[in-house]
C-alpha angles and dihedrals in degrees: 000000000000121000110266128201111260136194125240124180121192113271130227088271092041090256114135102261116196106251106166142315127233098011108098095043088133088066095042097056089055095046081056110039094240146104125277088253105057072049103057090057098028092147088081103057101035127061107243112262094047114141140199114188110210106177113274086002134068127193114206126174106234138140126262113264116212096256085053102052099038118036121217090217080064100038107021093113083052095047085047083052100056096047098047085049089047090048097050098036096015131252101271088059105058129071136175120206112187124187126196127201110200 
């Protein structure tokens, strides 16, 4: 999966917190001087780390991290699943494959 250009918002203590990821890329393309759609996949054209302060945002090119990309509020049964099945059969011995048809 390429790096995307994600979203961060100053947190309660000033640190970059993650917002979202894709949602702003009006404003990106302009903070930028290109196109939306050199935005929308701006992962491809930029190094990852690259960064683009806009006031209380930031826009940074970085990669999903699981917890990102797959929410615990929608696979938390799944991720209870797994461990109950690594700590009866170990954890080198259980797998998930998903497949997603989109």
């Amino acid at each position: 999966m390429y790096p995307a250009a994600f979203e961060y918002r100053r947190g309660p203590d000033g640190d970059w917190v993650w917002h979202d990821c894709g949602t702003s890329l009006e404003r990106l393309a302009e903070l930028t001087g290109t196109s939306e759609q050199p935005a929308a996949r701006a992962g491809e054209h930029w190094p990852e780390g690259t960064e683009w302060p806009d006031g209380d945002r930031l826009f940074r090119i970085s990669r999903f991290t699981r917890r990102q990309a797959v929410l615990d509020s929608s696979w938390g049964d799944v991720w209870t699943v797994m461990r109950t099945l690594a700590k009866r059969h170990g954890s080198d011995n259980v797998r998930l494959v998903v497949w997603f048809d989109n």
